[in-house]
C-alpha positions in Angstrom: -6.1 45.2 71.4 -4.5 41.9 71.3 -0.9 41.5 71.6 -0.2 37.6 71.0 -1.7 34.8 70.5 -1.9 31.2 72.2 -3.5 27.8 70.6 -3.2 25.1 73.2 -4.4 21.7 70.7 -4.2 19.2 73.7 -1.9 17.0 71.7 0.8 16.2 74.6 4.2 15.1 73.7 4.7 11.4 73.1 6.7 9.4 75.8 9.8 8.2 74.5 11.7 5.2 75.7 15.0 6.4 76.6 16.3 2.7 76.4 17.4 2.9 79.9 20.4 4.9 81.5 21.9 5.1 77.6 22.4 9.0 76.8 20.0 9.7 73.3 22.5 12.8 72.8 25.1 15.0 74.1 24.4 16.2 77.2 25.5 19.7 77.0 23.2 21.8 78.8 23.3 25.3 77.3 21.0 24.1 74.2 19.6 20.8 72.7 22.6 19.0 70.7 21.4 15.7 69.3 25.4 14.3 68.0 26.4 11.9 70.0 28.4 11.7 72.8 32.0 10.9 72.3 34.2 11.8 75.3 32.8 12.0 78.9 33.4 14.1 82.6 33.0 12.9 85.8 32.2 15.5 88.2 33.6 15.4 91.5 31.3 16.8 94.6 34.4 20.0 94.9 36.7 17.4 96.9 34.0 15.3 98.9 35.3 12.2 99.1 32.4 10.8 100.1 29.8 12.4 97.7 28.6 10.3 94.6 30.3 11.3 91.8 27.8 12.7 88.5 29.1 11.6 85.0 27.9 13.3 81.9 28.7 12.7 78.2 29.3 14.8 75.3 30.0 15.3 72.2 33.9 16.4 71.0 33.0 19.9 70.4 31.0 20.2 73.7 33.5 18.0 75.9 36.4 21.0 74.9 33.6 23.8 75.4 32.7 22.6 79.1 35.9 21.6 80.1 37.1 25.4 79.0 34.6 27.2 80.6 34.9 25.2 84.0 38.9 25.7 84.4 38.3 29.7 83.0 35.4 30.5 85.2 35.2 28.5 88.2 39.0 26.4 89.3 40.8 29.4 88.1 39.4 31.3 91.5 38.8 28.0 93.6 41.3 26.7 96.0 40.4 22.9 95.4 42.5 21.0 92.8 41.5 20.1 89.1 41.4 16.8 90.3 39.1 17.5 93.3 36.4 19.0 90.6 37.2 16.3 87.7 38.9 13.2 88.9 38.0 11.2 85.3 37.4 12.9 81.8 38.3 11.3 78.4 37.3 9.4 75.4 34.3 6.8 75.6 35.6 3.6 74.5 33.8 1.5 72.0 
Protein backbone atom coordinates (compact mmCIF):
# COMPACT_ATOMS: atom_id res chain seq x y z
CA UNK A 1 0.00 0.00 0.00
CA UNK A 2 1.36 3.23 -0.83
CA UNK A 3 1.61 5.95 1.60
CA UNK A 4 2.96 9.13 -0.37
CA UNK A 5 3.99 10.05 -3.30
CA UNK A 6 7.25 11.70 -4.95
CA UNK A 7 7.60 13.25 -8.66
CA UNK A 8 11.13 14.43 -9.04
CA UNK A 9 10.77 16.54 -12.85
CA UNK A 10 14.54 17.41 -13.05
CA UNK A 11 13.70 21.05 -13.45
CA UNK A 12 16.48 22.59 -10.90
CA UNK A 13 16.04 25.89 -9.42
CA UNK A 14 17.28 28.84 -11.50
CA UNK A 15 20.45 30.66 -10.15
CA UNK A 16 19.69 34.04 -9.16
CA UNK A 17 22.11 36.89 -9.16
CA UNK A 18 22.10 38.20 -5.76
CA UNK A 19 23.61 41.53 -7.13
CA UNK A 20 26.47 41.06 -4.87
CA UNK A 21 26.70 41.42 -0.89
CA UNK A 22 23.14 43.49 -1.16
CA UNK A 23 20.47 41.59 1.11
CA UNK A 24 17.30 40.50 -1.48
CA UNK A 25 15.21 40.45 1.90
CA UNK A 26 15.07 40.40 5.53
CA UNK A 27 17.16 38.17 6.94
CA UNK A 28 15.25 36.73 9.72
CA UNK A 29 15.98 33.24 9.96
CA UNK A 30 12.88 31.54 11.55
CA UNK A 31 10.98 31.67 8.01
CA UNK A 32 11.39 33.31 4.53
CA UNK A 33 10.32 37.15 4.89
CA UNK A 34 10.83 38.91 1.51
CA UNK A 35 10.02 42.98 3.06
CA UNK A 36 12.89 44.60 3.08
CA UNK A 37 15.33 45.27 5.43
CA UNK A 38 15.03 48.44 7.43
CA UNK A 39 17.12 48.49 10.65
CA UNK A 40 20.23 46.26 11.17
CA UNK A 41 22.37 44.20 14.22
CA UNK A 42 25.74 43.64 14.44
CA UNK A 43 26.60 40.73 16.31
CA UNK A 44 29.47 40.69 18.46
CA UNK A 45 31.60 37.26 18.89
CA UNK A 46 30.10 37.19 23.06
CA UNK A 47 32.92 39.90 23.97
CA UNK A 48 35.88 38.72 21.56
CA UNK A 49 37.47 41.62 20.75
CA UNK A 50 39.29 40.16 18.19
CA UNK A 51 36.54 38.11 16.40
CA UNK A 52 35.00 39.56 13.11
CA UNK A 53 31.88 40.94 13.82
CA UNK A 54 28.58 39.31 11.62
CA UNK A 55 25.93 42.00 10.62
CA UNK A 56 22.46 41.06 9.58
CA UNK A 57 19.48 43.13 8.33
CA UNK A 58 15.92 43.08 8.89
CA UNK A 59 12.90 44.22 8.46
CA UNK A 60 11.11 46.65 11.50
CA UNK A 61 8.89 43.90 12.68
CA UNK A 62 11.74 41.26 12.64
CA UNK A 63 14.64 43.79 13.99
CA UNK A 64 12.04 44.19 17.48
CA UNK A 65 11.30 40.23 17.29
CA UNK A 66 15.18 39.28 17.37
CA UNK A 67 16.33 41.83 19.46
CA UNK A 68 13.47 40.57 22.06
CA UNK A 69 14.14 37.12 22.02
CA UNK A 70 18.00 37.64 22.34
CA UNK A 71 17.89 39.96 25.62
CA UNK A 72 14.76 37.43 27.01
CA UNK A 73 16.49 34.15 26.27
CA UNK A 74 20.07 34.41 26.04
CA UNK A 75 21.83 38.06 27.94
CA UNK A 76 19.19 37.71 30.53
CA UNK A 77 21.34 34.44 31.96
CA UNK A 78 24.81 35.56 30.45
CA UNK A 79 27.39 37.39 32.35
CA UNK A 80 28.73 39.36 29.24
CA UNK A 81 27.21 42.84 28.62
CA UNK A 82 24.53 43.93 26.00
CA UNK A 83 27.24 45.66 24.44
CA UNK A 84 29.63 42.67 24.35
CA UNK A 85 26.77 40.57 22.25
CA UNK A 86 25.45 43.85 20.11
CA UNK A 87 27.89 46.69 20.00
CA UNK A 88 25.80 48.42 16.74
CA UNK A 89 22.00 47.97 16.10
CA UNK A 90 19.70 50.66 14.40
CA UNK A 91 18.13 52.13 11.44
CA UNK A 92 19.76 51.62 7.90
CA UNK A 93 20.29 55.00 6.52
CA UNK A 94 19.21 55.80 3.02
Amino acid sequence: MATGTSVDSGIGLPEVDDGGDRPRGCEWHQSVCVDSPTHFIQWGAHGDESAELTTSMYCGRHYATELSFYIEFHVKDCPKTVFQHIPNLGKIDG
